[in-house]
N, C-alpha and C positions, 0 to 999 in steps of 0.2 A: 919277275912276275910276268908270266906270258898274256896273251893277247884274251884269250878265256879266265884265266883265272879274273883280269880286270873289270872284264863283263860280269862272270858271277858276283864279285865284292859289289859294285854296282847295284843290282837288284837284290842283294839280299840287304843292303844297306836303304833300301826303294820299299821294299816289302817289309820289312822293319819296323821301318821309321810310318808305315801308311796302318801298319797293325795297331803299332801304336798308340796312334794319334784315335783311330775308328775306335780304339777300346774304350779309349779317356771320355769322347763324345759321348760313347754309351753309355760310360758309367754317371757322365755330369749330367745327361738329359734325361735319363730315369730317377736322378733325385726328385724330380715331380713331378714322376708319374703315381697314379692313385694306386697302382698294384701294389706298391712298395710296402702296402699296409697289411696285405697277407702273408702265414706263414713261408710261402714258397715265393713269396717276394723279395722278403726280409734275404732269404737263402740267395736269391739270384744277386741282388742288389751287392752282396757280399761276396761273393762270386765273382761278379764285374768287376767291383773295384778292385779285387787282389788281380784279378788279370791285366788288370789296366793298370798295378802300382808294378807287377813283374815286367809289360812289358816296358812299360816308359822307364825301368829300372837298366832295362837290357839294352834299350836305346841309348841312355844317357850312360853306359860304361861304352857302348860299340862307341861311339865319338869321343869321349874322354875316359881317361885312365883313370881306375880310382882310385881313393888313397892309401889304400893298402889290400894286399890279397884277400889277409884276415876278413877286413872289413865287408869288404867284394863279397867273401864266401857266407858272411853269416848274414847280409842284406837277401842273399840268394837263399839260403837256409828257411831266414822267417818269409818272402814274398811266394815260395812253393809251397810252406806251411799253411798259409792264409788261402794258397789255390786251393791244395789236398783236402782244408776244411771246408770250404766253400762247396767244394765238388760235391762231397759225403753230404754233407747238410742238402743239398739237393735233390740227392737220390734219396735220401730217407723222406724225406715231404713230401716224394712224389711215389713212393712206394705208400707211405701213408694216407695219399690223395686216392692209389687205387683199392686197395680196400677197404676203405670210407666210404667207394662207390660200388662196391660190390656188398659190403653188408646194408647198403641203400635198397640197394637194387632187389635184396631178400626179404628186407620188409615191406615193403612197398610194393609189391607187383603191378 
């Protein structure tokens, strides 16, 4: 392992480990927040947590091994699944947010 490769492992085990942690805080300290009671709360809230269960998933195999690849690959499998639905479910509520306020906006002048 050369002298660069050590410094890259370094920070990406730095940057990691700080994504992390930042994710988990978000997703613990929005449990109560008042937003969470909106459609596109519900969505974000769901969102958080799968990215905060993917990364602290990613964390926790970067420092130890896990018990089997199988395992490894289907832990990985459902925590991208929960991301992919989180994602979609956000864009729909927000696509729906704007033409809610556009057929607002035509009644209403």
């Amino acid at each position: 392992m050369t002298h660069y490769d050590t410094i890259f492992s370094f920070f990406l085990h730095l940057v990691l480990t700080a994504a992390g942690i930042g994710s988990t805080l978000f997703s613990l300290l929005y449990l109560r927040s008042p937003w969470y009671q909106t459609v596109l709360g519900k969505a974000l809230r769901f969102h958080s947590i799968a990215m905060s269960t993917f990364l602290d998933l990613t964390v926790v195999f970067h420092y130890c091994d896990p018990p089997s690849y199988e395992i490894y690959q289907l832990i990985n499998i459902v925590a991208l699944l929960m991301l992919t639905i989180g994602t979609f479910a956000m864009m729909i509520v927000l696509v729906m947010y704007q033409k809610e306020g556009r057929h607002h906006k035509r009644n209403n002048p």
